[in-house]
C-alpha positions in Angstrom: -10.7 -15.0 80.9 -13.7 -16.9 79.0 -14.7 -13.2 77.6 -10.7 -12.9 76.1 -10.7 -16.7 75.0 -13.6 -16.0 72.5 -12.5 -13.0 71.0 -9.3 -14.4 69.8 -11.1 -17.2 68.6 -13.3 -14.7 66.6 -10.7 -12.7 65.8 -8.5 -15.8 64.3 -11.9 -16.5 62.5 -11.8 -13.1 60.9 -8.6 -13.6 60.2 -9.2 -16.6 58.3 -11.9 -15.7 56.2 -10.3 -12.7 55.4 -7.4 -14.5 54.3 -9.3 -17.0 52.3 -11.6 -14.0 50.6 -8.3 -11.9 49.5 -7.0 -15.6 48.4 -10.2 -16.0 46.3 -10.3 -12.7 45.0 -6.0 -12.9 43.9 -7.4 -16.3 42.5 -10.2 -14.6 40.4 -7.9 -11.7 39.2 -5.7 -13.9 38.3 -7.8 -15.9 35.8 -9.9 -11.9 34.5 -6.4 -10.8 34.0 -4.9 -14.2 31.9 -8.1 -13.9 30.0 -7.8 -10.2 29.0 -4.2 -10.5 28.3 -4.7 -13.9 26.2 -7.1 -11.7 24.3 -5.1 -8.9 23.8 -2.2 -10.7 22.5 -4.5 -12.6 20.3 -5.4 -8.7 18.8 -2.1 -8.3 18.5 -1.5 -10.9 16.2 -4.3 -10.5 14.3 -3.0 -7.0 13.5 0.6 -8.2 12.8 -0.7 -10.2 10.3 -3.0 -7.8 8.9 -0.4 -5.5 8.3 1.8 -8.0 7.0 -0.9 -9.4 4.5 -1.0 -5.6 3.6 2.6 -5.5 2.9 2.4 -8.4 0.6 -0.4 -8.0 -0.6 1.4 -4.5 -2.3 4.6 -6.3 -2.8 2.7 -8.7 -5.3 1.0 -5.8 -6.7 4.2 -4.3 -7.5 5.8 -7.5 -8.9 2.3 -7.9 -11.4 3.0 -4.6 -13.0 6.3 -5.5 -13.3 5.7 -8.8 -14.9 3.1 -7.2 -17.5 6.0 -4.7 -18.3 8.5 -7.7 -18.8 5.9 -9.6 -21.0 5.5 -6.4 -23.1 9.2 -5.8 -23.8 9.8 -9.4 -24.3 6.6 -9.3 -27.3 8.5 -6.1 -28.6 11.8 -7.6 -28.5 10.5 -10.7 -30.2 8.8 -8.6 -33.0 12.4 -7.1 -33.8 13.7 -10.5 -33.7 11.9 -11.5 -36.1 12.3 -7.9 -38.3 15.9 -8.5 -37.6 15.7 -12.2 -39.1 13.5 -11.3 -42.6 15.8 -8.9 -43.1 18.7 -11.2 -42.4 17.0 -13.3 -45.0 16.6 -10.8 -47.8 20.7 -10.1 -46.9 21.3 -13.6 -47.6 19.3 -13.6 -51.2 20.4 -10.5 -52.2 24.1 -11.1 -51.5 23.7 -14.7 -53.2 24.7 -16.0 -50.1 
């Protein structure tokens, strides 16, 4: 009986450190994994925002030319103004007006 006495006591020992090794190792995994996927998802981000710095970063390009075009019709369109408004004036003197 003595003999059967200690080897549940040794097998409930086993038992128990087996159970506190697998809880220790979840335990571990647990805090790897949060890590890794912390990480990951921090990659993740730094790419979305790449890609979106990208995306503006052509959008403004685009708008620039478009300015400069703007600008240069607006000096054209300002030079026939003021073609338009000497030869206005000459109208004026020449009708006696």
């Amino acid at each position: 009986m003595r003999i059967l006495h200690v080897t549940i006591v040794i097998n409930m020992n086993t038992e128990i450190l087996l159970l506190i090794s697998n809880m220790l190792t979840g335990v571990a995994a647990f805090f790897v994994g949060k890590r890794r996927s912390d990480a990951e998802t921090d990659n993740q981000v730094l790419r979305n925002l790449e890609l979106s710095i990208g995306l503006y970063k052509n959008i403004i390009d685009d708008l620039k030319g478009e300015i400069h075009e703007l600008n240069i019709k607006i000096q054209d369109l300002e030079k026939k103004v003021e073609s338009l408004m000497e030869e206005n004036k000459k109208l004026k003197k020449y009708k006696g007006l």
